[in-house]
Rosetta silent file (secondary structure, phi, psi, omega in degrees, C-alpha in Angstrom):
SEQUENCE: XXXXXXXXXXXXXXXXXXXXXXXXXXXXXXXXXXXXXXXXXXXXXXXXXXXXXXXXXXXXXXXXXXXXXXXXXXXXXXXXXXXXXXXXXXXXXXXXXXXXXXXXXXXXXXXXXXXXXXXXXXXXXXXXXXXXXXXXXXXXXXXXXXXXXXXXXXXXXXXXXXXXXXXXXXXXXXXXXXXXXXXXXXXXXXXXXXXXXXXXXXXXXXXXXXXXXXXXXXXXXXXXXXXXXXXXXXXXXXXXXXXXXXXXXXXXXXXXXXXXXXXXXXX
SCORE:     score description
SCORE:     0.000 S_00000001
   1 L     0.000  133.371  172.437   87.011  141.559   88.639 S_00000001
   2 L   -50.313  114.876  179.262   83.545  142.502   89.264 S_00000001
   3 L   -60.952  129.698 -121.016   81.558  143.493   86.570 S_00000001
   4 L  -128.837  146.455 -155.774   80.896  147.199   86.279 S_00000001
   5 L  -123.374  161.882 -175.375   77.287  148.412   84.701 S_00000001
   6 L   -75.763    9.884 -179.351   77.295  151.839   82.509 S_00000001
   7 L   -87.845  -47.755 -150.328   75.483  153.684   85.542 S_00000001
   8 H   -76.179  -39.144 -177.051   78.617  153.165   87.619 S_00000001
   9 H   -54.765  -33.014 -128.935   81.282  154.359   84.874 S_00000001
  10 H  -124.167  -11.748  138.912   79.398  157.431   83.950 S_00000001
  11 H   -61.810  -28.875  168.316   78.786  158.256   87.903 S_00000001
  12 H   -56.709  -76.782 -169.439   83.121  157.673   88.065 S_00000001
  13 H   -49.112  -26.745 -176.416   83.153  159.880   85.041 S_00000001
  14 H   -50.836  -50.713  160.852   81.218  162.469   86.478 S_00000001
  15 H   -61.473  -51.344  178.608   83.600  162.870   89.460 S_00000001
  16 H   -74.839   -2.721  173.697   86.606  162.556   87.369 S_00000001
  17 H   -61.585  -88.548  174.361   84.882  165.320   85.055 S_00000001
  18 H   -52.784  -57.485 -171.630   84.637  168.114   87.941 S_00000001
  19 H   -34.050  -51.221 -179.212   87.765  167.159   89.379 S_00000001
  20 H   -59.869  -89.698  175.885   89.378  168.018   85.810 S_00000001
  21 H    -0.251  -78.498  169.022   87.148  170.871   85.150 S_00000001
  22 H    -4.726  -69.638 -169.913   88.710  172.440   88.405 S_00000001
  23 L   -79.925  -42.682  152.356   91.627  172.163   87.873 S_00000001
  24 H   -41.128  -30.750 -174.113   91.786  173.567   84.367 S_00000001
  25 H   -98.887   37.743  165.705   90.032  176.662   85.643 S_00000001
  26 H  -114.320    6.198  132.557   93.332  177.444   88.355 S_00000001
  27 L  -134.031   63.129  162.374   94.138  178.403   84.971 S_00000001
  28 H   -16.550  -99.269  155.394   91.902  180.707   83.317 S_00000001
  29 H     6.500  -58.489  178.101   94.363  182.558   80.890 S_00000001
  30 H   -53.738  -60.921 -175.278   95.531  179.370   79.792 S_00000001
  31 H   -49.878  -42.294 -164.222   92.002  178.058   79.080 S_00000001
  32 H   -55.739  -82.465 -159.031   91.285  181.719   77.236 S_00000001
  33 H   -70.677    0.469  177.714   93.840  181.427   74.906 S_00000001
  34 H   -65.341  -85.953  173.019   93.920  177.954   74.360 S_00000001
  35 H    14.863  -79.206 -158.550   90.100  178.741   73.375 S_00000001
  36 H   -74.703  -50.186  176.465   90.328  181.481   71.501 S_00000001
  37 H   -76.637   16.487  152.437   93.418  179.990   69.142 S_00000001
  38 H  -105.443  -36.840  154.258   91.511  177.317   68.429 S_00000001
  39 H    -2.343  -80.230  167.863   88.892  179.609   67.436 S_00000001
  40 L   -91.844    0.552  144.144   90.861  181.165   65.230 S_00000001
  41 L   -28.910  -81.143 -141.241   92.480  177.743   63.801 S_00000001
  42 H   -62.164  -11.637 -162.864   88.752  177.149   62.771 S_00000001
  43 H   -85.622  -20.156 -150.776   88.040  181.045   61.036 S_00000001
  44 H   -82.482  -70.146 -176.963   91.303  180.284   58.985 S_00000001
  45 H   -82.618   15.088 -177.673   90.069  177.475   57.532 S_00000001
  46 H   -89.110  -61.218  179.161   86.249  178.792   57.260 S_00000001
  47 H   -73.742  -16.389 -179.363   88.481  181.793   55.086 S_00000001
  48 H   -84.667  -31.561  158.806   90.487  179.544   53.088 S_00000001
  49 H   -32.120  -76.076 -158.290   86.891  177.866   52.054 S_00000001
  50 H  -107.052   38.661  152.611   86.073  181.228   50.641 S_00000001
  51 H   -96.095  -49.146  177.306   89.428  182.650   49.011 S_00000001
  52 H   -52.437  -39.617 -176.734   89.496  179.470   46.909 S_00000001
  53 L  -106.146   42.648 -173.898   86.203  179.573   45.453 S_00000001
  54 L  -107.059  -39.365 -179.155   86.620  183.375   45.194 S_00000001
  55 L  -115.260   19.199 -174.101   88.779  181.900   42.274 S_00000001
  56 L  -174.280  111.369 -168.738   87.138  178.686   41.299 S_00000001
  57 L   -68.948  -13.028 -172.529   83.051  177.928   41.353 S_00000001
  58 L  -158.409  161.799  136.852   82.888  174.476   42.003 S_00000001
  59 L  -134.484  130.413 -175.965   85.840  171.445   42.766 S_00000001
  60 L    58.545   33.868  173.906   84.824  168.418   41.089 S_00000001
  61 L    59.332   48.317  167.255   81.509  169.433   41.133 S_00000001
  62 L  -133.316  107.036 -164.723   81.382  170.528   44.358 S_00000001
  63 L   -53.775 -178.051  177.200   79.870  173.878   45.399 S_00000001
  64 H   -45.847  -67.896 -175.848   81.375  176.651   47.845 S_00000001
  65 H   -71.325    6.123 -165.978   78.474  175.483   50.493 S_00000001
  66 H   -92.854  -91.796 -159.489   78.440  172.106   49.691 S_00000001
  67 H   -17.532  -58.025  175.514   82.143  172.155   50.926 S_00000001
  68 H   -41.791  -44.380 -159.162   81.280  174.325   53.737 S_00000001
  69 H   -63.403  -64.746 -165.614   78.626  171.734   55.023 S_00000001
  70 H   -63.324  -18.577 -159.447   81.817  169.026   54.820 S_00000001
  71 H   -87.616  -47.039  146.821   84.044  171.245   56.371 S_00000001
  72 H    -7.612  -63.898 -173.374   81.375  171.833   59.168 S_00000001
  73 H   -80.276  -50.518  172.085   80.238  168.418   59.945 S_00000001
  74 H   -41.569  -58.757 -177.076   84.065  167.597   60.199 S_00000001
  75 H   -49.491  -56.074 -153.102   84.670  169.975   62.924 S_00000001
  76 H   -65.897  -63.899 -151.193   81.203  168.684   65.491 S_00000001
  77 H   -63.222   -4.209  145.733   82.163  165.046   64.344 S_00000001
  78 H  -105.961    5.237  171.077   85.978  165.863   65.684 S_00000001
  79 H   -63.411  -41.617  175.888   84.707  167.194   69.267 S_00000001
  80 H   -82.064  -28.762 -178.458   84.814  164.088   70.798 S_00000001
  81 H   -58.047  -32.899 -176.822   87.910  162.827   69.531 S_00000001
  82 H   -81.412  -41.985 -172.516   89.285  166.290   70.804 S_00000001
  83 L  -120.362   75.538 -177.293   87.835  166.505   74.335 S_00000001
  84 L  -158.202  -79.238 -136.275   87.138  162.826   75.282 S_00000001
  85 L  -112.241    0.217 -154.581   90.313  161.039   74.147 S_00000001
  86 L   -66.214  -25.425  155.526   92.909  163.771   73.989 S_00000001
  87 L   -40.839  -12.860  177.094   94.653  161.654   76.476 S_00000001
  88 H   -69.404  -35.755 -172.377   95.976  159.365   73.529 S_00000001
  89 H   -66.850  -22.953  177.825   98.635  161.709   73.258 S_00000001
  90 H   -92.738   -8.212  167.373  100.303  161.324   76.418 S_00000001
  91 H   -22.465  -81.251 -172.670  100.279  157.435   76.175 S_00000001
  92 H    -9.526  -80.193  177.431  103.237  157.280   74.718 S_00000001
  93 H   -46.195  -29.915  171.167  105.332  158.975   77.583 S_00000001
  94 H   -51.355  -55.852 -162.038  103.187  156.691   79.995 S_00000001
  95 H   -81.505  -55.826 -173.751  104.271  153.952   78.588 S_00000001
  96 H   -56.043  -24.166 -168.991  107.988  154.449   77.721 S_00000001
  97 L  -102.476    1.357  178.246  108.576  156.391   81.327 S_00000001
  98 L    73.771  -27.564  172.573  106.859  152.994   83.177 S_00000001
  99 H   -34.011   -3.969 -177.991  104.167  154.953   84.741 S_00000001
 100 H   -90.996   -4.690  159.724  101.274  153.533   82.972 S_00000001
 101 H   -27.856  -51.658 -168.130  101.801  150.900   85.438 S_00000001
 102 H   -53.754  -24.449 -167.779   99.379  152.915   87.682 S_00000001
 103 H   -81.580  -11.147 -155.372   96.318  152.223   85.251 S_00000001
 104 L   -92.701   -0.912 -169.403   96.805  148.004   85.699 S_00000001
 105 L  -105.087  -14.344 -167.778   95.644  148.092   89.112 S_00000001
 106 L   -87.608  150.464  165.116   92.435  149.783   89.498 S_00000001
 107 L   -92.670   61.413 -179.511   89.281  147.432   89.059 S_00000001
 108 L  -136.123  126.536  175.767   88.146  149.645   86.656 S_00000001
 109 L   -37.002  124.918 -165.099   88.382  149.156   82.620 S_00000001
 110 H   -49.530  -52.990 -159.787   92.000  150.139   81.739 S_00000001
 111 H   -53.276  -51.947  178.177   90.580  152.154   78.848 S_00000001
 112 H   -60.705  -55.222 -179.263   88.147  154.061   80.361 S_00000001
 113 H   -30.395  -47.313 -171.088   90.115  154.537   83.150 S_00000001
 114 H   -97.166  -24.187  177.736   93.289  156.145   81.512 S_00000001
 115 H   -76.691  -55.915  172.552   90.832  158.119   79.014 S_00000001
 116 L   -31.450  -42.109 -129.306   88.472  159.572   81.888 S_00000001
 117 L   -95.978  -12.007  171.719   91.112  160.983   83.355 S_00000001
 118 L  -129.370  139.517 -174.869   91.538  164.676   80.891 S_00000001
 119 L  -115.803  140.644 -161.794   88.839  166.167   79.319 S_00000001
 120 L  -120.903   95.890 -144.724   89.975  168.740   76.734 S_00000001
 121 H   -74.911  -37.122 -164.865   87.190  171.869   77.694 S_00000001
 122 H   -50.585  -30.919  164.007   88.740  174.002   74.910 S_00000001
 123 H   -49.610  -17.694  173.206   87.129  171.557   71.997 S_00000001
 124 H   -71.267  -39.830  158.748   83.905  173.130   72.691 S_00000001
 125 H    -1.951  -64.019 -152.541   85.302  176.000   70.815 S_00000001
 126 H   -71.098  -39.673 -172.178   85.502  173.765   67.923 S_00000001
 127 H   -58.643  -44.328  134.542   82.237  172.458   68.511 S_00000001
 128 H    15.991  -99.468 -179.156   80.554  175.856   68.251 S_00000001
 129 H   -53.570  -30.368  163.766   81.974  177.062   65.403 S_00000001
 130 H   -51.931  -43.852 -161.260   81.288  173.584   63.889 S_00000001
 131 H   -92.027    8.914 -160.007   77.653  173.548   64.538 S_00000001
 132 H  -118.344  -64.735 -154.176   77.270  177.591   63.249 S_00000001
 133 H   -51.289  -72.713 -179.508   79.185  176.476   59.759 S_00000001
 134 H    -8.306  -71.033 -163.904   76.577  173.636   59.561 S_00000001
 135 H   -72.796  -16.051 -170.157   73.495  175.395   60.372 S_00000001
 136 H   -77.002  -77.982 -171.369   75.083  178.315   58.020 S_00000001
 137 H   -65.998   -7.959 -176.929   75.274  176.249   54.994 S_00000001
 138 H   -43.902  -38.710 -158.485   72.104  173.927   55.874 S_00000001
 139 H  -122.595   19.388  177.316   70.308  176.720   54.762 S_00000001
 140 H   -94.238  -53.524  179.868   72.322  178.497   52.262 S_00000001
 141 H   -72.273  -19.080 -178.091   71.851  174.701   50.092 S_00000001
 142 L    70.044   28.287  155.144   68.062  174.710   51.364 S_00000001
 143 L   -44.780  140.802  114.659   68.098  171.059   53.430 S_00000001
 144 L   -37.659  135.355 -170.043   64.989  170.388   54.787 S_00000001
 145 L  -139.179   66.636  175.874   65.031  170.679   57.842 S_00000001
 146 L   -88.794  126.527  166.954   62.491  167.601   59.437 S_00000001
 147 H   -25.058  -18.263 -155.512   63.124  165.175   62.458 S_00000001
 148 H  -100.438  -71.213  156.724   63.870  162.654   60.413 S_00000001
 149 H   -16.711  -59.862  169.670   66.567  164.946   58.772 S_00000001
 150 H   -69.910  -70.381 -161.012   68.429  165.896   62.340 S_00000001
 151 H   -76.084  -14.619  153.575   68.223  162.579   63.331 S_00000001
 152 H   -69.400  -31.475  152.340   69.669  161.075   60.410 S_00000001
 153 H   -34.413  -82.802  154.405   72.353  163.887   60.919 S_00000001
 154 H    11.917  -80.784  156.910   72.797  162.893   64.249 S_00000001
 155 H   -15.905  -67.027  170.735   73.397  159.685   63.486 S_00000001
 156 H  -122.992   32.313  159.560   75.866  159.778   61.204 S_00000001
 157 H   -85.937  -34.922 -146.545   77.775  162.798   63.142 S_00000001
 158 H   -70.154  -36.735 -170.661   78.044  160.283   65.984 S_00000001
 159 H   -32.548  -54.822  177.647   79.495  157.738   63.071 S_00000001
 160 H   -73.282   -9.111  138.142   81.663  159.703   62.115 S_00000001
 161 H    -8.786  -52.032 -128.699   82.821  160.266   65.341 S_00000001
 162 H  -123.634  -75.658  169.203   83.158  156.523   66.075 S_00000001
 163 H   -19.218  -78.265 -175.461   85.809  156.647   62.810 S_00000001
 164 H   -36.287  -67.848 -137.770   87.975  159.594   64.479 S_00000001
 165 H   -55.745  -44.217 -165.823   88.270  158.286   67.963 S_00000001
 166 H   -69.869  -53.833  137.837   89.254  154.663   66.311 S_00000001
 167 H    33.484  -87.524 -176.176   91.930  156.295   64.093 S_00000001
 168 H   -62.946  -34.347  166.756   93.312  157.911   67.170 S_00000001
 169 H   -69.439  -30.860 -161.914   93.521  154.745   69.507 S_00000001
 170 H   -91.186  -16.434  166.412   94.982  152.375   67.204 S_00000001
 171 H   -50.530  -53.278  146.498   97.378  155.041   66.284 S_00000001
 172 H   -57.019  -53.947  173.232   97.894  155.332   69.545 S_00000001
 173 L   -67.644   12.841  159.547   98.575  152.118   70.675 S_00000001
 174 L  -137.699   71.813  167.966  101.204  151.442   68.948 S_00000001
 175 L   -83.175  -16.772 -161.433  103.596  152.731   71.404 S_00000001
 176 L   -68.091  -20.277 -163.434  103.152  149.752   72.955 S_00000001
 177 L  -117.614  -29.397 -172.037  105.021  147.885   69.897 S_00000001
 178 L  -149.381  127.154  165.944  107.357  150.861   68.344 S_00000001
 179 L   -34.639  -52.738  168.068  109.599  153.555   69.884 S_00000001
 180 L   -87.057   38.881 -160.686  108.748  156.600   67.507 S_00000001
 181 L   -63.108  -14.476  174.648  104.739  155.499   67.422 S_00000001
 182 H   -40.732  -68.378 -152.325  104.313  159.842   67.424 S_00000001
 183 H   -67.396    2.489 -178.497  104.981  160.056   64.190 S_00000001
 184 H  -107.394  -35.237  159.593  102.582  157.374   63.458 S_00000001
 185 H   -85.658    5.970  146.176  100.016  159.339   65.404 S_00000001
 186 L   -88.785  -24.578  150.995  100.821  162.468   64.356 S_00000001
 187 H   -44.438  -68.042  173.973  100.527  161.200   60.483 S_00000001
 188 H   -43.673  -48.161 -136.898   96.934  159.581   61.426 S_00000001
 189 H   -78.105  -66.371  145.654   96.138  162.766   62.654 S_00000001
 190 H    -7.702  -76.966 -173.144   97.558  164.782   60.066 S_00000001
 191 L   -38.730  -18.650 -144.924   95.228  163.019   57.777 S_00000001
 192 L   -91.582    9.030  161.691   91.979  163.888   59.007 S_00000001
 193 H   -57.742  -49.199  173.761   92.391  167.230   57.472 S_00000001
 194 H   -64.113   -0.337 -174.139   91.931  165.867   54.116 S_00000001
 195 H   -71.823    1.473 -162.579   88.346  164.731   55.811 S_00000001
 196 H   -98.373    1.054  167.648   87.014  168.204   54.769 S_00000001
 197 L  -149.667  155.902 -169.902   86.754  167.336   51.237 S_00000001
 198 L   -43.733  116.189 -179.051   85.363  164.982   48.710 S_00000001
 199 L   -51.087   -2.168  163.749   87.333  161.745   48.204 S_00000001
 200 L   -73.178  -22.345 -153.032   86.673  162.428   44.061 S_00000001
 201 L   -90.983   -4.870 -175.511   89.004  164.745   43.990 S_00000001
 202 L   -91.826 -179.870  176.257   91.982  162.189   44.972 S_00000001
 203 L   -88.532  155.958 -174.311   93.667  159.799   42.619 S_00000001
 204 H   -48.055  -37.873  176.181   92.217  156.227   43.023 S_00000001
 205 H   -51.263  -48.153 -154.807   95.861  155.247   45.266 S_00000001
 206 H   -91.414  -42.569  165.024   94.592  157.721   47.763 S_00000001
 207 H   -54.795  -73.131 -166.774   90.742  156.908   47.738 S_00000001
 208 H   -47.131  -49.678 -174.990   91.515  153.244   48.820 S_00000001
 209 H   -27.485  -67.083  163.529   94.265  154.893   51.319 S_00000001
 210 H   -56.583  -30.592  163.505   91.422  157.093   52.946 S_00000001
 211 H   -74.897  -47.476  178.683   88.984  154.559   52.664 S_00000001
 212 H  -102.161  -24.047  178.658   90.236  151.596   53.961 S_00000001
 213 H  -102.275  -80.860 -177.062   93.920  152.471   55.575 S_00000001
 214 L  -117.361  109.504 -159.045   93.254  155.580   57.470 S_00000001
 215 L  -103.151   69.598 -168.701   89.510  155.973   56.601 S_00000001
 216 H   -88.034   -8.323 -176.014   89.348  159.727   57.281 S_00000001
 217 H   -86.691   25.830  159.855   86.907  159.668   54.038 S_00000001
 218 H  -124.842   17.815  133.723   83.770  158.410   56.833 S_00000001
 219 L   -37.260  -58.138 -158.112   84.914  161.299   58.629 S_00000001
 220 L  -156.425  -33.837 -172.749   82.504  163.850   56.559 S_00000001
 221 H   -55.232  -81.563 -149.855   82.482  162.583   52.956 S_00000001
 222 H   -46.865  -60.427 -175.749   81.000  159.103   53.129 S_00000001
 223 H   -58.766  -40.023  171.409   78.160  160.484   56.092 S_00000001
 224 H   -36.803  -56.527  161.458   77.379  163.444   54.061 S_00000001
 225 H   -37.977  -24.941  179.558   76.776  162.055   51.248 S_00000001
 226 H   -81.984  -75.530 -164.281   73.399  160.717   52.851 S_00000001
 227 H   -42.633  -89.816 -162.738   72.430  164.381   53.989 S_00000001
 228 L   -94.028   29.798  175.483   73.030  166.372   51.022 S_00000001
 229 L  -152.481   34.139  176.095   73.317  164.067   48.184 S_00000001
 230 H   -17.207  -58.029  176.722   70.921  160.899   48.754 S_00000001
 231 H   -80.436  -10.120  168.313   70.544  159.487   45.451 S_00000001
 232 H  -108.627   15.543 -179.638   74.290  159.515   44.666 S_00000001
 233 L   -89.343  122.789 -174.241   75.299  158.193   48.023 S_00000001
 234 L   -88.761  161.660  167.340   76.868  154.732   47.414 S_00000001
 235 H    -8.985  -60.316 -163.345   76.652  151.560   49.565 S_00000001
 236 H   -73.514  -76.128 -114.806   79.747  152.615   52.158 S_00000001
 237 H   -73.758  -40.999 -173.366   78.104  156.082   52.672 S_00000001
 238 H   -60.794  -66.338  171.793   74.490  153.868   53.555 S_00000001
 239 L   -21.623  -22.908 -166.724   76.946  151.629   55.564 S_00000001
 240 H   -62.887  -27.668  174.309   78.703  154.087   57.707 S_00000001
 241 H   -52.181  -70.648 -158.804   76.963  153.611   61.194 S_00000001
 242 H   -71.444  -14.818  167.305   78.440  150.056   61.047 S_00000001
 243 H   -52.331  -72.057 -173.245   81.475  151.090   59.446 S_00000001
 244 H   -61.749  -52.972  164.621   81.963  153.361   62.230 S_00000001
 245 H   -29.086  -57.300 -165.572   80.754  150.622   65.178 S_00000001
 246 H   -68.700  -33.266  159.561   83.206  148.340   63.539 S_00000001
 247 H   -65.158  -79.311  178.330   86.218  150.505   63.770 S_00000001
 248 H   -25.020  -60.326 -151.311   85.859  151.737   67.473 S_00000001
 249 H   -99.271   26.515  174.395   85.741  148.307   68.673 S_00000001
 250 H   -99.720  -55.122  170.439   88.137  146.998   66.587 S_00000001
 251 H   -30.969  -54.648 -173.798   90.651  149.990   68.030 S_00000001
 252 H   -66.895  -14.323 -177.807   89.622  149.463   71.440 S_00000001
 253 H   -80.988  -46.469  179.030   90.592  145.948   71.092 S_00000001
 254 H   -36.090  -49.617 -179.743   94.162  146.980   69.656 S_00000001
 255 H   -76.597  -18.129  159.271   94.416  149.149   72.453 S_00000001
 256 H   -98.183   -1.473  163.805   93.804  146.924   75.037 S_00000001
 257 H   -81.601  -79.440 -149.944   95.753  143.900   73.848 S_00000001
 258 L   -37.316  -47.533 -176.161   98.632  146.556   73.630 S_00000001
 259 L   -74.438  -24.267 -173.761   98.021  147.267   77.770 S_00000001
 260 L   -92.637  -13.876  147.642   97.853  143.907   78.602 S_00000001
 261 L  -113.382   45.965  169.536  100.948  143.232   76.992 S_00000001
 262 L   -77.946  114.246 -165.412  102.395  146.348   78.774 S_00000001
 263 L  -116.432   33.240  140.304  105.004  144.914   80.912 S_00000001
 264 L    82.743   -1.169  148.889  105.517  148.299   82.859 S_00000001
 265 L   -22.196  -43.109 -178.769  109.569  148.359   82.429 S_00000001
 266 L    65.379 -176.689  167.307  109.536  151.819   80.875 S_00000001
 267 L  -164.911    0.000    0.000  112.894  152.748   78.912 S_00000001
């Protein structure tokens, strides 16, 4: 197969982008209220932030806005995982119903290919509301707020990013190997809730778990820790860009071994 340069995918995506985009808006209504109840997902837990510490000033020696900031950064640093990849969820049915068949043929990277194809517009919501808590507590804690500062944000928003997405492929993939894999992606999933708060607050079983098994603590913790807490940020937290590199492409490999030894049967 001919080798394919990142101008040509990201002209493909572009097409397969409007095409979506389209078609989601032949249903307005839908889009609204998708929207809006993910909205109000995010004010829920934006209120449960400040009913808890209504009754309790710090946890683990972590203020109200210090929290906020993690719950924040969690949200922008799950937008792509939400409207990029949201397509992991229908693997499953792809695969088990033989239809995923369709993706082995194009001379186009399986991954991209089968990912490209839904964009999930409603995640901007999240992003929004994500990037308002942020900038809310940024300046409620008094960050500086220097280039060097955003782009070390930046940085280790995309990282954390780079975490989520791998989470969610290798989670995904492995319909390819076991019948009920939902529940194994709907667990991973599950998890990344706990990314909205410090990883002190767990018992030591559950730090390695989050660190190392489903590492939902370089979700918001680990990267944070650079931002607002420099001098107590340990080695993984410095580490996380590569952390995060090292996941994605270990997932994407998972996920494409899994397709290539997809042998399009269905069941």
């Amino acid at each position: 197969m001919k080798k394919r340069n990142l101008g040509f995918y990201l002209r493909i995506y572009r097409k397969i982008l409007v095409q979506d985009l389209k078609s989601k808006m032949s249903y307005r209504a839908d889009f609204i209220i998708s929207t809006v109840g993910m909205i109000f997902t995010n004010i829920a837990g934006f209120v449960s932030f400040w009913i808890l510490f209504q009754n309790f000033p710090s946890i683990n020696g972590w203020g109200y806005y210090e929290m906020l900031f993690l719950y924040g950064f969690s949200l922008v640093s799950l937008t792509p995982v939400q409207c990029l990849f949201d397509n992991n969820w229908s693997l499953r049915q792809y695969v088990y119903s033989g239809d995923f068949i369709k993706y082995c043929f194009r001379p186009i990277n399986l991954f991209f290919y089968f990912q490209s194809e839904v964009f999930d517009i409603k995640g901007l919501g999240q992003l929004v509301f994500g990037v308002g808590t942020l900038v809310y507590a940024w300046g409620k804690i008094g960050l500086a707020c220097t280039p060097v500062m955003i782009i070390k944000t930046v940085i280790f928003l995309i990282t954390a990013s780079l975490v989520m997405i791998a989470v969610q492929n290798a989670a995904a993939a492995t319909c390819f190997w076991i019948n009920n894999s939902f529940y194994v992606l709907d667990l991973s999933m599950r998890c990344k809730d706990f990314a909205r708060y410090p990883i002190t607050i767990f018992s030591p079983l559950f730090k390695f778990i989050f660190t190392f098994i489903i590492p939902v603590a370089f979700i918001a913790y680990y990267p944070s820790l650079v931002i607002l807490r420099p001098g107590e940020a340990p080695l993984l937290s410095w580490l996380s860009p590569l952390f995060g590199c090292l996941f994605f492409w270990l997932s994407y490999k998972i996920w494409i071994f899994g397709a290539m030894k997809y042998s399009g049967t269905g069941s």
